[in-house]
C-alpha beads as a LAMMPS data file, in Angstrom:
LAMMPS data file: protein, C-alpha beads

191 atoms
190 bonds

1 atom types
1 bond types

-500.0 500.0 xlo xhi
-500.0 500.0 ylo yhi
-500.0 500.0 zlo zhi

Masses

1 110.0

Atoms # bond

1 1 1 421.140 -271.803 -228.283
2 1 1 423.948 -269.587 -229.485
3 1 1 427.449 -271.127 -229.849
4 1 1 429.678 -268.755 -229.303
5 1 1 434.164 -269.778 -229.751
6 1 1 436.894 -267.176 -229.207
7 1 1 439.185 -266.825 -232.235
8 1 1 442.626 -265.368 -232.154
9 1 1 443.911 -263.627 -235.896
10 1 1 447.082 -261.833 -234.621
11 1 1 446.926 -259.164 -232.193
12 1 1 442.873 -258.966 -232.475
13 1 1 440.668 -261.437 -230.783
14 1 1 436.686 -261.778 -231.909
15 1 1 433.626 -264.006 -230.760
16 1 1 431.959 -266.227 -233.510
17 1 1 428.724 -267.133 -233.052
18 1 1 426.261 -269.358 -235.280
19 1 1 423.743 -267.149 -236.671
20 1 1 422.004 -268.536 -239.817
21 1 1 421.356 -272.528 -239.954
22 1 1 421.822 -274.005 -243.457
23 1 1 418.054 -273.616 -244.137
24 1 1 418.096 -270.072 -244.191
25 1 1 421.237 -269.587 -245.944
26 1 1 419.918 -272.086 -248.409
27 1 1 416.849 -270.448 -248.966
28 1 1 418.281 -266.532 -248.941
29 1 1 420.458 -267.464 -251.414
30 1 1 418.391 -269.767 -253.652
31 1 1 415.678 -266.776 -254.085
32 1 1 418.480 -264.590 -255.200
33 1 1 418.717 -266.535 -257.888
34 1 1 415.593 -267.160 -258.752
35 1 1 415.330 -263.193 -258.605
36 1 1 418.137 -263.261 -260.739
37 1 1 417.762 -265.574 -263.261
38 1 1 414.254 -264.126 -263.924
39 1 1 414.997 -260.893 -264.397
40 1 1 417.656 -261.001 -266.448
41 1 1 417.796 -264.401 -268.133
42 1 1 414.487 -265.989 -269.044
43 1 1 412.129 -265.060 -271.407
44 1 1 409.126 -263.379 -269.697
45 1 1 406.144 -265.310 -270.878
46 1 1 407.875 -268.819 -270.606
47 1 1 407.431 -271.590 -269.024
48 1 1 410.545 -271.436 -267.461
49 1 1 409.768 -267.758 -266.045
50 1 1 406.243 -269.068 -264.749
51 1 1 408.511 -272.339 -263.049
52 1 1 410.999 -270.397 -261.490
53 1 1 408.998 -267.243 -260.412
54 1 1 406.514 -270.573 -258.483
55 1 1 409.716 -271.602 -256.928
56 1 1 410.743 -268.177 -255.845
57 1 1 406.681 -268.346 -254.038
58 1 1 407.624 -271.536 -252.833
59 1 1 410.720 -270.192 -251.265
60 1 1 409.243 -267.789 -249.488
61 1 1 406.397 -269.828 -248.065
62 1 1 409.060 -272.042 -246.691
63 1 1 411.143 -269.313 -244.994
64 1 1 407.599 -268.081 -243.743
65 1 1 407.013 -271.316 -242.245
66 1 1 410.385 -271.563 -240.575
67 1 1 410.080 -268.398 -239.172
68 1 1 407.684 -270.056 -236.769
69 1 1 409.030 -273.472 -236.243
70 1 1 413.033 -273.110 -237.351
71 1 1 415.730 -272.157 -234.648
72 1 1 415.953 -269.032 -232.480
73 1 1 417.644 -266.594 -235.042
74 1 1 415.958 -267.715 -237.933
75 1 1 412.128 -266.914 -236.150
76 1 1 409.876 -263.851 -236.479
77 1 1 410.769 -263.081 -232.893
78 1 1 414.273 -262.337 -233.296
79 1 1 413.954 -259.427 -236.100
80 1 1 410.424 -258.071 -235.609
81 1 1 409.060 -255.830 -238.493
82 1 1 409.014 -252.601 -236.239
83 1 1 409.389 -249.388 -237.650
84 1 1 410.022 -247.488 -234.125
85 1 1 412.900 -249.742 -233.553
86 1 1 414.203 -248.948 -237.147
87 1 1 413.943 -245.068 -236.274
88 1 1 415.743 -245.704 -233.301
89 1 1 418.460 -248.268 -234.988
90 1 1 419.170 -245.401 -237.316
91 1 1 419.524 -242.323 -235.075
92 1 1 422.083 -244.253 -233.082
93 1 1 423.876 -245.469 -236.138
94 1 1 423.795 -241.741 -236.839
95 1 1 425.493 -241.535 -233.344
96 1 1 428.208 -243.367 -233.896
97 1 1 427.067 -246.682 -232.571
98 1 1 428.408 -249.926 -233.526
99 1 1 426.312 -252.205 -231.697
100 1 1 425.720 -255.749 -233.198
101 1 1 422.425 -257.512 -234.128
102 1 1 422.936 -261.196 -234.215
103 1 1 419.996 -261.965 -236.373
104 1 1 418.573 -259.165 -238.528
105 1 1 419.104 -254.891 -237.477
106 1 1 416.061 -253.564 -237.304
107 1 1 416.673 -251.923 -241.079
108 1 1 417.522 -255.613 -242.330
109 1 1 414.548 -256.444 -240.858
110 1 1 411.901 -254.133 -242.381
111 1 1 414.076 -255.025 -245.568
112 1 1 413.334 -258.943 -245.074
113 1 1 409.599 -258.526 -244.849
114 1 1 409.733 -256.058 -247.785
115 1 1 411.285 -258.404 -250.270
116 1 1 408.970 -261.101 -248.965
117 1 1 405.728 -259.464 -249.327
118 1 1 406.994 -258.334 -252.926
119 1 1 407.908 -261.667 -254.281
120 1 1 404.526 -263.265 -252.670
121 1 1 402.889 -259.778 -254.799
122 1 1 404.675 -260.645 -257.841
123 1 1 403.791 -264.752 -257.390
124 1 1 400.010 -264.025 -256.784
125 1 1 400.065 -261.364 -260.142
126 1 1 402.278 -263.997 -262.045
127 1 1 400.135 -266.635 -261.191
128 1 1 396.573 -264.467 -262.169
129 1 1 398.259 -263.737 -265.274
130 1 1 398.064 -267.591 -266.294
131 1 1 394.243 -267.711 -265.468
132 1 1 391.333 -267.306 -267.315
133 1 1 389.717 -263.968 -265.795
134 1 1 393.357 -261.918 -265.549
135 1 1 395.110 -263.763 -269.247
136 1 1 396.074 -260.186 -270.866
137 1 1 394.516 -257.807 -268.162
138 1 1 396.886 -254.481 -268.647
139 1 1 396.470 -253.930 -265.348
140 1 1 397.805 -257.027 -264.053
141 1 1 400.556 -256.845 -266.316
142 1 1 401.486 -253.596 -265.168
143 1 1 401.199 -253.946 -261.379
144 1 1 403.289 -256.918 -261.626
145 1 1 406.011 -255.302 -263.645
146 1 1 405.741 -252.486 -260.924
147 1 1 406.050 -254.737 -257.966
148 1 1 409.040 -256.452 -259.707
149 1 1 410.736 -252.851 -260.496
150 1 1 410.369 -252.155 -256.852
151 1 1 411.900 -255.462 -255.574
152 1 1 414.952 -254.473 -257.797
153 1 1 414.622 -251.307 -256.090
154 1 1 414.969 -253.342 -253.101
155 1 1 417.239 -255.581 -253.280
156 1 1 419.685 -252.709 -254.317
157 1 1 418.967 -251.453 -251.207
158 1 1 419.291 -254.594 -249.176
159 1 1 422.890 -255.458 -251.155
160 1 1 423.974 -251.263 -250.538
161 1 1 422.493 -252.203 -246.463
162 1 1 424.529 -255.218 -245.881
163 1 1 427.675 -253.582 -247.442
164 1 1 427.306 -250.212 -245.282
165 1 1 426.682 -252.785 -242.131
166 1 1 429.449 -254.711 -243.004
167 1 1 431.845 -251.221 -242.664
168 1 1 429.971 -249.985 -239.751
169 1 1 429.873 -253.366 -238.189
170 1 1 433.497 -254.325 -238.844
171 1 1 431.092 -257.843 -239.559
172 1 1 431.358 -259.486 -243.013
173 1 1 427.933 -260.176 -243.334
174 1 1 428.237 -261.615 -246.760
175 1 1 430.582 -264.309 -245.236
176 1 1 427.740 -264.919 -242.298
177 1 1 425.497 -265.489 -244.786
178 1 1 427.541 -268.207 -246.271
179 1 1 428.903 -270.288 -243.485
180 1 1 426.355 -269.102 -240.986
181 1 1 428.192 -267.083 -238.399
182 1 1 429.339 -263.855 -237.624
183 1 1 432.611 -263.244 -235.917
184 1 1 431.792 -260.292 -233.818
185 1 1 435.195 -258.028 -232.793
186 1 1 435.993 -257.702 -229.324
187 1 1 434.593 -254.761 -227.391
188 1 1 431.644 -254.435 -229.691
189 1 1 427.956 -254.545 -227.753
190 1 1 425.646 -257.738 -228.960
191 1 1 422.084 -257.308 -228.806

Bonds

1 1 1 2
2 1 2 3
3 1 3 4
4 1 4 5
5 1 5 6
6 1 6 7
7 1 7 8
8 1 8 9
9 1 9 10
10 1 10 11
11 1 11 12
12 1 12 13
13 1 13 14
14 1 14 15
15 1 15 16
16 1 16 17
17 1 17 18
18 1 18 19
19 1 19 20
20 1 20 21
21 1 21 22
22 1 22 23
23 1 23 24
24 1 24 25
25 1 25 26
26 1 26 27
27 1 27 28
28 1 28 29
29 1 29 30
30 1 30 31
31 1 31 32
32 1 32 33
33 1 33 34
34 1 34 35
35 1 35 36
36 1 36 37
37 1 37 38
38 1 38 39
39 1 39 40
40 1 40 41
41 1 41 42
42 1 42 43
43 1 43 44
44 1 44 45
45 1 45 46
46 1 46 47
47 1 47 48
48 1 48 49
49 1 49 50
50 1 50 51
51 1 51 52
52 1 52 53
53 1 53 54
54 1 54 55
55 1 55 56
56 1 56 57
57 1 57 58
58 1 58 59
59 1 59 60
60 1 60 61
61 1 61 62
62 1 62 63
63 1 63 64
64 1 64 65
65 1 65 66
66 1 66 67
67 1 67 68
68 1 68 69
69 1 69 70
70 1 70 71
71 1 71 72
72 1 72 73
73 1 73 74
74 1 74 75
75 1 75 76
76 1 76 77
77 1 77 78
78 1 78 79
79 1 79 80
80 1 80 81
81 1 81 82
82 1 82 83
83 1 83 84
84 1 84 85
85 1 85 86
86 1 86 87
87 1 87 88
88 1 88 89
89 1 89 90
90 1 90 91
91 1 91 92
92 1 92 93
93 1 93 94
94 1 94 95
95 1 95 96
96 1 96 97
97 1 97 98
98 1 98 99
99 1 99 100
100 1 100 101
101 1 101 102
102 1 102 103
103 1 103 104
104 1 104 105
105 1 105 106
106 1 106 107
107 1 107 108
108 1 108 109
109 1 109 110
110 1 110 111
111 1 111 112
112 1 112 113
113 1 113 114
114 1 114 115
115 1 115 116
116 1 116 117
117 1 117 118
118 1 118 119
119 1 119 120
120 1 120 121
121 1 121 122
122 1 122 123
123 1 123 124
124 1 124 125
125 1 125 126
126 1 126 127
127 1 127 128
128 1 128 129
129 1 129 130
130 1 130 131
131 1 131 132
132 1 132 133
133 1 133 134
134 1 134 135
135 1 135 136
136 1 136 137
137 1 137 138
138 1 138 139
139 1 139 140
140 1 140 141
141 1 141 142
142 1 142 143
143 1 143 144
144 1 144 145
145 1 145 146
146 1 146 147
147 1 147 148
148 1 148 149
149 1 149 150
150 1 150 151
151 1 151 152
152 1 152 153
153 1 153 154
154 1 154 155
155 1 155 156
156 1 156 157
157 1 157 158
158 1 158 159
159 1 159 160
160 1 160 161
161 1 161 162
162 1 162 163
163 1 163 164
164 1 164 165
165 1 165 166
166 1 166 167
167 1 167 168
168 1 168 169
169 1 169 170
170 1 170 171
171 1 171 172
172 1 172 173
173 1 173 174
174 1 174 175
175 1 175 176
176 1 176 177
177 1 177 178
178 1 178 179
179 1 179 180
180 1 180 181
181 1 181 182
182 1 182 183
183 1 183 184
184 1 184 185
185 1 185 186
186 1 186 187
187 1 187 188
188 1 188 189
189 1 189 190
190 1 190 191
């Protein structure tokens, strides 16, 4: 169910509907700073790396799972991975459209699977460096450093997407993603 209120702010009136329920937020946030906090302030081959890169997994797993049981915007089925509808999302952005997504765009989508795949890549390569077979495999090593360079890769991206939304949108997303809804301007299409 979306809950949608009218709010006045002088001479412009917007819509604000409930978007992201505390889970999400919760965990969105709590992996960027897991993502955080290991890549720029714990020692790689600690404990503490190991610990917080398992609770970054665990993070995921969790969103995963409430993907398929949580509320409407937070499931798969409101921001498929679908890179036709990503095409299409960016030749009419090209076009000068301004439509609103209430969960995901179809960019912010692709982006969302992206950055979970990679941190369940860089998890699984963490976690074989720590066994017996993988313990100083180069190889390992190196794809996980890889995977890691490209989810900073990403998450530039995502942070660079959200901003560019946020001006094309006339949405503060970052906001949305704290208090869980997005106060949509008059006159602007919702899909």
């Amino acid at each position: 169910m979306v809950a949608v209120a009218n709010q006045t702010s002088g001479r412009a009136s917007a819509r604000q509907v409930a978007v992201w329920d505390p889970l999400v937020r919760l965990i969105h946030w709590s992996l960027a700073m897991t993502i955080l906090l290991n890549g720029a302030f714990v020692e790689e081959e600690s404990t503490t790396h190991e610990w917080v890169g398992y609770i970054a997994l665990g993070l995921v797993g969790l969103r995963l799972v409430w993907a398929l049981i949580g509320p409407g915007h937070a499931r798969f089925s409101a921001f498929p991975p679908s890179p036709r509808r990503a095409v299409r999302h960016l030749k009419a952005m090209l076009a000068g459209d301004r439509s609103v997504h209430l969960s995901h765009n179809p960019l912010g989508a692709l982006m969302a699977y992206n950055i979970w795949a990679s941190v369940i890549a860089i998890g699984v390569t963490g976690y074989m460096m720590t066994t017996l077979t993988f313990f100083g495999v180069d190889w390992v090593e190196e794809i996980h450093e890889a995977i890691f360079n490209w989810l900073l890769l990403s998450v530039a991206l995502h942070v660079a997407g959200v901003a560019f939304d946020s001006w094309r949108s006339g949405i503060n997303l970052v906001r949305a993603m704290i208090n869980g809804r997005k106060i949509i301007p008059d006159g602007r299409d919702v899909k």
